[in-house]
Structure formats: C-alpha cells, structure tokens
N, C-alpha and C positions, 0 to 999 in steps of 0.2 A: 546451284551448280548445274551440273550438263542436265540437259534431255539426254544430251547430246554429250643365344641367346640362350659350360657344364661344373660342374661344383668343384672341379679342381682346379679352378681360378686360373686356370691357362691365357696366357697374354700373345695375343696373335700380332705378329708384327707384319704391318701392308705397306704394299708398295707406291712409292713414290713420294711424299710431302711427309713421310715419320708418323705416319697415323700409328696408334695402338686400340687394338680394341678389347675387351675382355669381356669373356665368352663365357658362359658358365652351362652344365648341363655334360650329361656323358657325351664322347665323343660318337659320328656315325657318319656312316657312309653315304646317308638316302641325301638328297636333297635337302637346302634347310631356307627356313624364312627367318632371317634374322628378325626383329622386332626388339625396336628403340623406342624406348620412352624419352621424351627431352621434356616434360613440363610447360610451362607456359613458354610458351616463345614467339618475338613480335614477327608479324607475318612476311616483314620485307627481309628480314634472317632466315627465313623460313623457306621463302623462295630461292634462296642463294644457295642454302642448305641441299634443298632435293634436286636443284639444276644440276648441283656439284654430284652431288649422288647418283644421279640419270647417265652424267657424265663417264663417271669412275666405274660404272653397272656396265655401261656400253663397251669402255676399253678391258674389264675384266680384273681391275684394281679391285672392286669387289665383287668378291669371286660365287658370293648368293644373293638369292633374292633377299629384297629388304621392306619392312614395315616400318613409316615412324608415325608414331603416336605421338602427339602435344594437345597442347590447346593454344585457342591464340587471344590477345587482346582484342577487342571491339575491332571488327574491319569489316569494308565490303568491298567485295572483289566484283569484276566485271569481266563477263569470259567472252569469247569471241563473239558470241551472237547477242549480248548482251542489246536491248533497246533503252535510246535514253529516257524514254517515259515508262520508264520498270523502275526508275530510281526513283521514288515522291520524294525523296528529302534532297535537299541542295547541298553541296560541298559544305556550304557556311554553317548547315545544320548539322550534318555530322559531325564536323570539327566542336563545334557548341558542346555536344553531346558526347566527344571523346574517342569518333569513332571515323577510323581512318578509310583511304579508298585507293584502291589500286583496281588499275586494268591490265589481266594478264592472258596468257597464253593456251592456258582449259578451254575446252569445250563448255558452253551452255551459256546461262544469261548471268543473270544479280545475284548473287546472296551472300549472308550474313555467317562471320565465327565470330567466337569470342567467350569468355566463362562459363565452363559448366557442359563446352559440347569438345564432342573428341571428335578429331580431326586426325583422319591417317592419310597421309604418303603410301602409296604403294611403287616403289620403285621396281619394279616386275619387269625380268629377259623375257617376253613374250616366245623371244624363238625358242626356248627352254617349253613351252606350254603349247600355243598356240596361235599364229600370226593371224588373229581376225579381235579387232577392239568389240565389235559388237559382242562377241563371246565375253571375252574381258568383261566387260561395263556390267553383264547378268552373272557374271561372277563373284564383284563384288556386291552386289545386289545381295546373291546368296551367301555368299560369307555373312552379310550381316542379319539379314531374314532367320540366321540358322543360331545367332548369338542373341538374340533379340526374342527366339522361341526357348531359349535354355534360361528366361529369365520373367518366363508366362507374357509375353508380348506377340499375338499372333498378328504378322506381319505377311503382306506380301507384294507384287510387281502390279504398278498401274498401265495397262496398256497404254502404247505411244508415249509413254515419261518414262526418262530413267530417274532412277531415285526407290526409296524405301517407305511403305505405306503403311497404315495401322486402321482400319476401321474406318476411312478415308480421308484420313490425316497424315499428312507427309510428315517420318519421323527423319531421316537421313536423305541427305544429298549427294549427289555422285557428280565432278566434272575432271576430265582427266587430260593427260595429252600426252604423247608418245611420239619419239623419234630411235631410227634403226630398231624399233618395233620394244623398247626400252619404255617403259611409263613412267610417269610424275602428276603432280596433283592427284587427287581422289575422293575422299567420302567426308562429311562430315556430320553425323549423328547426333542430334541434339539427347543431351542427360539429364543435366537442370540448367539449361540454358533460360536465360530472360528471353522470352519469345516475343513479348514486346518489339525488342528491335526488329522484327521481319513486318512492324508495323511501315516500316521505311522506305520501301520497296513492295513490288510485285515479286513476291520470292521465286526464283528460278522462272521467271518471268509466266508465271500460270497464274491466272486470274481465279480468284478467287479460291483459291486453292488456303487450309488449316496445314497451319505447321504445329508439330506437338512435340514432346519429349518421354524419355522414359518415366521424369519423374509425375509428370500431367498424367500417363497413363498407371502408372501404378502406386500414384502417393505416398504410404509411412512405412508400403512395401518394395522401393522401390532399393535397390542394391547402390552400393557405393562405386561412386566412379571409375576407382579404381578397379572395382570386381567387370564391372562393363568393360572397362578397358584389358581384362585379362579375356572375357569370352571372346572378344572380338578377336583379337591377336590369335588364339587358341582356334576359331570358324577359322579364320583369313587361312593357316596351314592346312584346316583339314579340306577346306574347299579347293585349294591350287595343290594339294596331292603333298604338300611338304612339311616338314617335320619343324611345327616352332619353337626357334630359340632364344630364348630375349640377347641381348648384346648391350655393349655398352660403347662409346666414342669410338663410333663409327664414324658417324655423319660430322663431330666434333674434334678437337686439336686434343 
C-alpha cells in the first residue's frame, strides 16, 4: 500500500436509510472512535462499504470517527502509483491461485490481503484532528508501532516509506485516500498471514524489501488475532486523542 463501541445495550437509530447500530460501553461526552469488526469480507463489498462510510462521515450521518476491522479474501489491489512491472504474476495467475485484482483509489503501488492479516478502514473527519494527510499517515504509523510494542514487537518508521517496520522487515502497510479531508482505505498488518503471496508482486513496489508477520516474529508466543485486533483498535483511540468504542452495524443494514 502507500509510500504514499456501552453495556446497556442502547440502540442508536441514524439517519437516513434506517440504519441501527448498537453501541455498548458507558455513555460519554469526549469524542469517540467507533470500531467495527465485520470478519472476513470480500474486498469489492469492502470498498462499497467504506466509500459509503466516507460518504455518511462527510454529510454527518455518522456522527464519529470510525474504525473497521476485517480481513479479506486473497486480493491485490493497485493504487494510484501502482507500476505494472510490480505485478510478477499475470491475471491468469492470480485467478489460478484464487486471488482477485482490483485497481483502486489509495495512495501507493501493489500489495497483497487476504487470511490471517487485519485490515483497518480508518474512516477519520481529519477537520475534527488535523487537515495535513502527512500527519495522518505517521499517525497511523503510530497507532500501530504502539499496539505492536504492547505485544513485545519493537517496531518502527523507515525513512522515505510509509508503512510499519520490524528489524528491517516490513510488518504493516499503510495506503489511504481522502476527500473533504474525510479518509478511507488504510493499514493492513500482516498476523499469520501466508507471506508467500507477496511472492507475486514487488510489494508496495520496494525492491527487495522482507515482508513478515507477527506470528514469523513471535512463534508459539505470538497472541491470537483477535487480541491483535483488540490493541490495535484500543492504540488507533489513544493515538487520535479519542475514546474507543466497539459498535455494531454501522457500516451494515
């Protein structure tokens, strides 16, 4: 990708299409980041998903910032700067091997999701924060730098790459994109992801660049996916200043 949510089960009802969402967690006044779990979900749902979201964020339909967390099926996305000699495998290959291709709207070049890696949406009102994406992108950076050391992974920023490093292994990937200063796309942190696939591609188009995971870095000590996915959500708040609350069908009917 680039270089470049309270226990008294309170049902919020939002405006316009009959969404319902339920909220759990004490009620509060500060700011909040919602954070949605949706599971596996295939990537072209996915994209419709947080367009909608970006959408709904900008008109004030929802009315916080939002996190979704899934994972997706085998795919490799193509972002604006994408080169076509980053892609080694052919359509026909990918298709062979299960794994779909889309070129979309992110920032950055080629890479790979699919089992075992989390993948968050950051659907973020930057004017709520702070109108400059570069800030942003080191932001996310640090939300996960900071979930990634709460779990003995010392992690940090490679000069000139956006993305998340480990001992000079790229563990996460960052590509984003924003409109009325609103964001969509974001990070995808390999857990036990088959790394194999990044065989496929020049990942994030950096030559010769190691892609790793948490569980390559920490073996029969490494935490369940789920627990990863609860620090990351839990860093994501405390790095943008706001109070996380998981949620539920938000983003869904």
């Amino acid at each position: 990708m680039v270089n470049g949510a309270n226990n008294d089960g309170a049902q919020i009802a939002e405006k316009g299409a009959g969404r319902r969402s339920t909220v759990h967690g004490p009620p509060t006044m500060s700011p909040e980041l919602w954070i949605e779990r949706l599971g596996v979900v295939p990537y072209a749902q996915a994209l419709e998903l947080q367009r909608d979201a970006a959408r709904r964020r900008i008109t004030g339909e929802i009315p916080e910032d939002l996190l979704i967390l899934l994972e997706h099926p085998p795919v490799v996305t193509l972002g604006r700067s994408a080169k076509e000699q980053h892609l080694l495998a052919s359509p026909a290959l990918l298709a062979a091997r299960g794994v779909e291709l889309f070129e979309v709207e992110r920032g950055g070049d080629v890479t790979f999701h699919g089992p075992g890696q989390l993948v968050g949406y950051p659907i973020i009102d930057l004017k709520r924060h702070k109108r400059d994406l570069h800030w942003y992108l080191r932001q996310v950076e640090e939300a996960l730098i900071v979930a990634m050391g709460e779990i003995d992974i010392p992690c940090e920023r490679n000069p000139g790459y956006t993305g998340v490093w480990t001992q000079g292994s790229k563990i996460a990937s960052i590509g984003v994109h924003a409109r009325d200063w609103v964001t969509w796309h974001g990070f995808a942190l390999n857990v036990t992801t088959d790394l194999t696939y990044f065989d496929l591609m020049v990942p994030c188009g950096i030559q010769s660049v190691t892609m790793t995971s948490v569980q390559r870095e920490l073996g029969p000590r490494a935490p369940s996916f789920d627990e990863v996915a609860d620090r990351v959500g839990a860093a994501f708040g405390r790095v943008f200043d706001l109070v996380a609350v998981p949620v539920s069908r938000v983003t869904t009917p």
